[in-house]
C-alpha positions as CSV (number, residue, x, y, z in Angstrom):
1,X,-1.7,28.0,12.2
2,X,-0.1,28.7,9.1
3,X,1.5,25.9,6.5
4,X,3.8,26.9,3.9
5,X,3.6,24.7,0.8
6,X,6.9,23.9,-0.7
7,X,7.3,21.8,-3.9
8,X,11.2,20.2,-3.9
9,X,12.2,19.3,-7.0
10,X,14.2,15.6,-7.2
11,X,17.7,16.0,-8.7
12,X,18.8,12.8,-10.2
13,X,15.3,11.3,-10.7
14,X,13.4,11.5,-13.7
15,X,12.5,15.1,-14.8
16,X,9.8,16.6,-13.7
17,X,9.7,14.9,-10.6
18,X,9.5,17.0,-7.7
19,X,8.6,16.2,-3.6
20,X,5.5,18.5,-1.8
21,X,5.8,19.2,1.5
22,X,3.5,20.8,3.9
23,X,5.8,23.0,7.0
24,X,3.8,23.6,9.7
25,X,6.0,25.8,12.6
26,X,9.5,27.3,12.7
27,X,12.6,26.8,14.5
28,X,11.4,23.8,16.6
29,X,13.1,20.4,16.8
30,X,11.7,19.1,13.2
31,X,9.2,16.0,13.0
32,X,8.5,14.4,9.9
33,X,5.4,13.2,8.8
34,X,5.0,10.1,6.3
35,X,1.5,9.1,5.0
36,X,0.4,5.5,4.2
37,X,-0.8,4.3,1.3
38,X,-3.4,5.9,-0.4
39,X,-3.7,9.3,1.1
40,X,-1.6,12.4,1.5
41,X,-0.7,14.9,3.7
42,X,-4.0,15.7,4.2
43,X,-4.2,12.7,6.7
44,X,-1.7,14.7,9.1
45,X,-4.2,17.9,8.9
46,X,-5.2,17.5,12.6
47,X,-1.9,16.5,14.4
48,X,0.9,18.6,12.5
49,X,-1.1,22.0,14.0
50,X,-0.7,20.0,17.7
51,X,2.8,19.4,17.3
52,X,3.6,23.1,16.1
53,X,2.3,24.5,19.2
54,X,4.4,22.3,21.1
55,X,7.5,24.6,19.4
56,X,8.2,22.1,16.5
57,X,8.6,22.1,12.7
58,X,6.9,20.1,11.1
59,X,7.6,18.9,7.6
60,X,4.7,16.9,6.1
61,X,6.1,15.1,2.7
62,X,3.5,13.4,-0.3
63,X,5.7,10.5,-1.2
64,X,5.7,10.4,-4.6
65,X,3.3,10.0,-7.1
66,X,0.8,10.9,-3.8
67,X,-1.2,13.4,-2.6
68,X,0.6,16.6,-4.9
69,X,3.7,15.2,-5.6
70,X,4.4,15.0,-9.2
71,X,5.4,11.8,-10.7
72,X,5.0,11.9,-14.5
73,X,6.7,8.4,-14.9
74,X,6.1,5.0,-13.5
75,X,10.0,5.2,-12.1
76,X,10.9,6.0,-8.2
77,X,7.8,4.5,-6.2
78,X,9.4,1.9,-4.6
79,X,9.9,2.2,-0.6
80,X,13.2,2.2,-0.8
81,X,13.3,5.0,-3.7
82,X,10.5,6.9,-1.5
83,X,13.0,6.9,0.8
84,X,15.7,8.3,-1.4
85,X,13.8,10.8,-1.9
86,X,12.4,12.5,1.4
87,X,16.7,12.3,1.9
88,X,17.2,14.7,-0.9
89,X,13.8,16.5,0.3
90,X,15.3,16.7,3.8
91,X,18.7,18.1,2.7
92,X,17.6,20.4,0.3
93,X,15.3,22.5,3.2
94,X,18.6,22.2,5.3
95,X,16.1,20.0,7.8
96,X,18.1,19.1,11.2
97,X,17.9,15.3,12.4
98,X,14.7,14.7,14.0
99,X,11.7,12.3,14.4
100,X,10.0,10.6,11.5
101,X,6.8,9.5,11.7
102,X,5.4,6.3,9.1
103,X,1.9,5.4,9.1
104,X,1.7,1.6,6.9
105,X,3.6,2.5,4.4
106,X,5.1,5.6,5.1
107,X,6.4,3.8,8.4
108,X,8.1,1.6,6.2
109,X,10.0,4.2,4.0
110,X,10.4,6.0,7.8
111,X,12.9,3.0,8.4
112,X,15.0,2.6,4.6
113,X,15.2,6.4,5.5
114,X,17.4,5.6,8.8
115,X,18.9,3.1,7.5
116,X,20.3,4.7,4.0
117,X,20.9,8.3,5.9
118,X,20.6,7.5,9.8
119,X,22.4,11.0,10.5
120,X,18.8,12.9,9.3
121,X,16.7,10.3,12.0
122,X,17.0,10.6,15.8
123,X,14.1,8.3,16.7
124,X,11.4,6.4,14.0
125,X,7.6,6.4,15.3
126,X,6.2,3.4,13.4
127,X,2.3,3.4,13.1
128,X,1.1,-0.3,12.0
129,X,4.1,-0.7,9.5
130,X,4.1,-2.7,6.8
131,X,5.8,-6.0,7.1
132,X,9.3,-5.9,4.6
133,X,8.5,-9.7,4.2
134,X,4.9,-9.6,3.6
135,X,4.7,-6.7,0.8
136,X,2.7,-5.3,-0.2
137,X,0.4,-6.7,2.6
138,X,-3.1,-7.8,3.1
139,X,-5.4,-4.2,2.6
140,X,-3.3,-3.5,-0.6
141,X,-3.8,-7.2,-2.0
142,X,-7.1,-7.1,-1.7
143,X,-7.8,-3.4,-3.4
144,X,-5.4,-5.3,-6.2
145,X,-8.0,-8.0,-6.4
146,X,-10.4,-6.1,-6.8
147,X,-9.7,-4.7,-10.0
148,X,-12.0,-6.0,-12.1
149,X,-15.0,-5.5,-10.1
150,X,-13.9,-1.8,-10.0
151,X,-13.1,-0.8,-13.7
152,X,-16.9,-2.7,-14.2
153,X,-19.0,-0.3,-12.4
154,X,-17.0,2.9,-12.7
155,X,-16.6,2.9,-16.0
156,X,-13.5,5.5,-15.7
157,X,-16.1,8.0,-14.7
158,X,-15.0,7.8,-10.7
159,X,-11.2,7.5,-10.9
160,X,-10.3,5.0,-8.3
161,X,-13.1,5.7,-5.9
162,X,-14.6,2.1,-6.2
163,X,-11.0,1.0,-5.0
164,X,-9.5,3.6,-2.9
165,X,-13.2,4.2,-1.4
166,X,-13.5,0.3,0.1
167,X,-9.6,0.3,1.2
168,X,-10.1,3.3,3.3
169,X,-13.8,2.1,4.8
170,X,-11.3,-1.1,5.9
171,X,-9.3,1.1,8.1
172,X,-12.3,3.0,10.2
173,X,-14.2,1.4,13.6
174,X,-17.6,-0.8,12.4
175,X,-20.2,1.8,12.4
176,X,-18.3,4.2,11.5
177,X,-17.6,6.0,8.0
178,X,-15.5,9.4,6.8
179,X,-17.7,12.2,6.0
180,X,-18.4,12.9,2.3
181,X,-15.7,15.9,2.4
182,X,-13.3,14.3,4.3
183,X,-13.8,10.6,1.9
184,X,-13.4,13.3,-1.6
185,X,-10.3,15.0,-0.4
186,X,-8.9,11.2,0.3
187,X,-9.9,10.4,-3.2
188,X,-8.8,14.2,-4.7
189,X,-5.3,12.9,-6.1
190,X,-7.1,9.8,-8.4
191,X,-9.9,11.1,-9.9
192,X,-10.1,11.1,-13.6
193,X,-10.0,8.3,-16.0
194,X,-6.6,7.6,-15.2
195,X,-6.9,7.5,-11.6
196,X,-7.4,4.0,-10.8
197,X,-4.4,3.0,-13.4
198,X,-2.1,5.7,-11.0
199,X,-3.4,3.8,-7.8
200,X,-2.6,-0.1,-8.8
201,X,1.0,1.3,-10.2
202,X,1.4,2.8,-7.2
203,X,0.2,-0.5,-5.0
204,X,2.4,-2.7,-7.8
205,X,5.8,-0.2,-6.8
206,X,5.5,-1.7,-3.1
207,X,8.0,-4.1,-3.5
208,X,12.0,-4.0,-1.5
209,X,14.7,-5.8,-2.9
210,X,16.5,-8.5,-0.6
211,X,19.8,-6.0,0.2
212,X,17.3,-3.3,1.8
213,X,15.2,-6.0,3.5
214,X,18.4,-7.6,4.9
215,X,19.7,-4.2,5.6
216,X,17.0,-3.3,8.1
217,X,18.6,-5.8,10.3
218,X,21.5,-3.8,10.5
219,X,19.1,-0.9,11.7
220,X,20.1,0.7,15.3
221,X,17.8,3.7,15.7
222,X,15.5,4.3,18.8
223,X,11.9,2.8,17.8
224,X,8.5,3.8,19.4
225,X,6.0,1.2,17.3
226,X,2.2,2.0,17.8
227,X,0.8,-1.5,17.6
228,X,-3.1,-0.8,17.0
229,X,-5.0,-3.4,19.3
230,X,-7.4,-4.1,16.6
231,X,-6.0,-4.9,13.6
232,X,-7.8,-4.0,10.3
233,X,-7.6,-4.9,6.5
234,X,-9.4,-8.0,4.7
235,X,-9.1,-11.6,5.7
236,X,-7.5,-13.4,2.8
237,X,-6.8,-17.3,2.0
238,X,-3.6,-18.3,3.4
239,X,-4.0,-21.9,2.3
240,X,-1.3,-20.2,-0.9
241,X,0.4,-18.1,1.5
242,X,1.7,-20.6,3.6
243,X,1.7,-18.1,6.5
244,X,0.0,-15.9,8.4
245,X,-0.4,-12.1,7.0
246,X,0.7,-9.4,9.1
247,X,-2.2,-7.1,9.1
248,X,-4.9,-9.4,8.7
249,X,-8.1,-9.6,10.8
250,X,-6.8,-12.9,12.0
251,X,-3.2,-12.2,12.4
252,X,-3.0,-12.7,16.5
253,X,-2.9,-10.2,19.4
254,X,-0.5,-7.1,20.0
255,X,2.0,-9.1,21.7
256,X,2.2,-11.5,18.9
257,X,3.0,-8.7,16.2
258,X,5.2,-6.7,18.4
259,X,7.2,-9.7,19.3
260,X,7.5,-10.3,15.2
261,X,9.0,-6.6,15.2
262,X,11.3,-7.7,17.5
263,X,12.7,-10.4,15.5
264,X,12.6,-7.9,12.0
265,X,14.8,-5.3,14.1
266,X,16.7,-7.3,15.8
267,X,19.7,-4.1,16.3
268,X,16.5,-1.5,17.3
269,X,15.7,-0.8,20.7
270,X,12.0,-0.6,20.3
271,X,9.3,0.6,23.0
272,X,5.6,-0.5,21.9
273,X,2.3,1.3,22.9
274,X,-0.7,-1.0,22.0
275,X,-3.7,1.2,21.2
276,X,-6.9,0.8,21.0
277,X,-7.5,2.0,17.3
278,X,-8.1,0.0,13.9
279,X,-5.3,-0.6,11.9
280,X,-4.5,1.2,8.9
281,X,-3.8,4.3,7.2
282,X,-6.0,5.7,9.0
283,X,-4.6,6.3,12.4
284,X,-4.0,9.8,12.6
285,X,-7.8,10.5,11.5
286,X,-9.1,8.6,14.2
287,X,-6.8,9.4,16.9
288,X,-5.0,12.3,16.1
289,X,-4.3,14.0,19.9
290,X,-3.3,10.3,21.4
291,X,-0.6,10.1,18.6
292,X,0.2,13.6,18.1
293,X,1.0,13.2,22.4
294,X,2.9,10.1,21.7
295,X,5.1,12.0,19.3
296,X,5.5,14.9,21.6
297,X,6.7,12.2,24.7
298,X,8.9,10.2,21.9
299,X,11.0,13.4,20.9
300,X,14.3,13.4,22.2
């Protein structure tokens, strides 16, 4: 099926800035796509065909300074400044309301997006969110520690492979590993000397100020949260923390993190399907007909 390839420049953000977006379909209810940290659209490539043939558009957006869309500045990567943006995305292709879709962090720029413009979202589809009070979370912490090691052994030959590269391996099944292709288009957007600089600004931008984090609780959209039964990411120390990590190998059983969604979106009535994938951005590469299906049951 055929994707057009639109680039949307970002009035009132810095110059140059400008949103890609991948449309798959025409003149279907619209679904919106949101990738996770560290990848693209590229991650959608095998559920936004599915969806079109069910009669939908789909819009498939890089947040910024991802995948191809251009950020020359370090300004505007916050979640809630990602979310500013697929807003002025959304209205400058005359989009209709319909169903966003967030994997990690895209899920949580999915909900700062109904929350700031909650007349361009019908229903969210949350895929193993981040947690607004535990950013930027566990998997990202840990490719943030692991800095030095990194910028040892790839002497700004490899980009940010040797951090992007291990973050991504977190997210797949034990056993189980990309292919080479699939692992270098993943990686495409960092290479180059400056790559692994790009990716820990990036990581560093996942903060939310306390009026958005409060403001979530205000939230009243229709929620579908895919709550993978076996959570991924890197155990950490939480003898600092105080607390336990949402995300973490150790962080407790579906139940337990659905019921903490409950208490986050308090105004949100929110239907949870536990699956049995790995937590992650990785979700729709490992499972992209179950969640493609759950998107087609979850549109209104």
């Amino acid at each position: 099926m055929y994707t057009d390839h639109l680039y949307v420049p970002l009035t009132g953000a810095a110059p140059g800035q400008s949103l890609h977006v991948e449309r798959t379909g025409y003149g279907g209810a619209p679904v919106v796509l949101l990738h996770g940290f560290g990848t693209s659209t590229f991650l959608w490539r095998q559920v936004a065909p599915r969806l079109a043939e069910q009669g939908a558009t789909v819009l498939a957006m890089d947040l910024l300074g991802f995948g191809e869309s251009v950020s020359p500045g370090e300004r505007g990567t916050s979640p809630a400044d990602q979310a500013a943006h697929v807003e002025l995305a959304l209205l400058a292709l005359r989009a209709a309301p319909g169903v966003v879709v967030g994997v990690g962090l895209g899920a949580l720029v999915a909900l700062l997006l109904a929350q700031r413009a909650p007349d361009r979202v019908q229903r969210l589809l949350l895929v193993d969110p981040l947690d607004p009070d535990d950013l930027p979370g566990p998997a990202v912490r840990q490719l943030q520690r692991s800095t030095v090691t990194a910028a040892l052994s790839s002497h700004g030959l490899f980009g940010a492979r040797p951090l992007l590269e291990p973050f991504l391996a977190r997210a797949m099944p034990e056993g189980q590993a990309l292919t080479d292709l699939v692992l270098a288009r993943h990686l495409a957007p960092f290479v180059g000397p400056d790559g692994a600089g790009r990716l820990l600004q990036l990581a560093s931008g996942i903060t939310l100020d306390e009026t958005s984090r409060v403001a979530l609780e205000g939230l009243r959209t229709e929620v579908l949260l895919w709550c993978s039964a076996r959570p991924g990411g890197a155990s950490e120390d939480r003898a600092a923390a105080g607390r336990r990590h949402s995300g973490d190998a150790e962080d407790g059983s579906p139940v337990e993190r659905i019921a903490r969604w409950r208490a986050l979106l308090p105004g949100c009535p929110l239907v949870p399907v536990v699956a049995a994938t790995p937590a992650g951005e990785l979700v729709p590469e490992l499972a992209p007909a179950a969640l493609a299906s759950a998107i087609e049951a979850w549109m209104p």
